[in-house]
N, C-alpha and C positions, 0 to 999 in steps of 0.2 A: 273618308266618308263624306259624304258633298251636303249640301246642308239642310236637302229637303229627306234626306235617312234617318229614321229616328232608331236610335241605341235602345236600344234591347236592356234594361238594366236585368241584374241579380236580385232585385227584390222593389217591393211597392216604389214606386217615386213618391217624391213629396209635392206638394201644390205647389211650392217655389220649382223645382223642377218641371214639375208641367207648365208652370208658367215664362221658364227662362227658353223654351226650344223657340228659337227662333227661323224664320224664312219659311212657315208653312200659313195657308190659308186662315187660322184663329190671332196670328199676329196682325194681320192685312187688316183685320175685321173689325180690331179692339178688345180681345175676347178675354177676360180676366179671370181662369177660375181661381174662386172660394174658396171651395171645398170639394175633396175627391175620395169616396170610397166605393165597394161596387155596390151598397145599398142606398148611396145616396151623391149625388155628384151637380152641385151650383156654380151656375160659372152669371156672368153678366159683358153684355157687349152695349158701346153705347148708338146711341141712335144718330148722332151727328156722323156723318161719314160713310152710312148707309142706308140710305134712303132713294127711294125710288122719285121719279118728276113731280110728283103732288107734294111732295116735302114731307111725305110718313115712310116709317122703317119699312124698306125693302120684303117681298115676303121669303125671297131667297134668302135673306139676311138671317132670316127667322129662322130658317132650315136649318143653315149652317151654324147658328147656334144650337140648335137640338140636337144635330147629329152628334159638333162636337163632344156634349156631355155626354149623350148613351154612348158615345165612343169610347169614351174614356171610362163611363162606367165598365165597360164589355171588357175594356183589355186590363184593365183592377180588378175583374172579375176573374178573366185568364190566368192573372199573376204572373211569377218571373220564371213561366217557363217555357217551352220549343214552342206556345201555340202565340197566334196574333189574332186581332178581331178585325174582321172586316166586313163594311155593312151589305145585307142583303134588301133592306125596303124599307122607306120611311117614308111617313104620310105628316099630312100635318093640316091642319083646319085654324085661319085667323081668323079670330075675334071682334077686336078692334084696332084702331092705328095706333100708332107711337108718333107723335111730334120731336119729342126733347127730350132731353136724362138718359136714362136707362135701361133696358130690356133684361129681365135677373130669368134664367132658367133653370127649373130644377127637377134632374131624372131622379127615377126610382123605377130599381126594376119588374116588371111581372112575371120572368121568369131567369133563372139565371141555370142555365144545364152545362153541361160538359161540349156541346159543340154549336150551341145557340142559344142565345140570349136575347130579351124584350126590352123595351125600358119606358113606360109613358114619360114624359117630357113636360112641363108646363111653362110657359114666357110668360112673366108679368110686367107692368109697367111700373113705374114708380110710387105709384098709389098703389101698389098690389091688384091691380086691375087687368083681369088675363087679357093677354093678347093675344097668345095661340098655343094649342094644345097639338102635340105630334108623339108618334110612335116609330121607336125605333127597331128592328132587328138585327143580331149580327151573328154571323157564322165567326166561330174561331176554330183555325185551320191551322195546320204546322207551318212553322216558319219557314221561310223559303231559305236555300242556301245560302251563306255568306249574308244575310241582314244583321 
């Protein structure tokens, strides 16, 4: 298994396991989840190490923090069986900038069906002051052979 495969477990992961995969884009990032359920999934990334030339959080940064959590909401949604989630469209509107600390995001889903799932998204900064609001969609589809 090479080490950007993520294993298929038998049943929910734990936040220590969401948080041990290592060699994919949310370790590059800083991306530390919290908490992981499909009604509710907080993860936070910090702001030093991604940031764009003006010295504020990247808005791509932003993304990839929102994606990750509806991602992870979607496939705790799927549970531990033949389907995977994979996203179909994500939008996302910033707020304001992030200088320093932290960017904390937290999905909740609006719809969670048998082959597509929602999830609004909120970034806050460390004063609890949004930063950007994004939606996510994702198709869960059977798992491709040998994953």
């Amino acid at each position: 298994m090479s080490e950007t495969t993520v294993p298929v477990p038998d049943r929910t992961p734990t936040v220590e396991e969401l948080n041990a995969y290592r060699g994919a884009l949310p370790e590059r990032m800083g991306i530390e989840v919290l908490e992981a359920t499909p009604e509710r999934v907080v993860a936070r990334m910090p702001v030093e190490g991604n940031t764009q030339p003006y010295g504020i959080l990247h808005g791509g940064a932003s993304v990839v923090l929102a994606e990750t959590v509806g991602s992870i909401g979607s496939a705790l949604h799927a549970g531990p069986q033949s389907k995977i989630s994979v996203g179909l469209d994500i939008n996302a509107t910033h707020h304001r900038a992030a200088r320093s600390g932290w960017v904390t995001a937290v999905a909740v889903p609006v719809t969670l069906g048998g082959t597509v799932t929602c999830y609004d998204v909120t970034l806050s900064d460390d004063e609890g002051r949004r930063t950007c609001t994004a939606r996510i969609t994702c198709l869960l589809r059977a798992q491709p052979p040998g994953a």
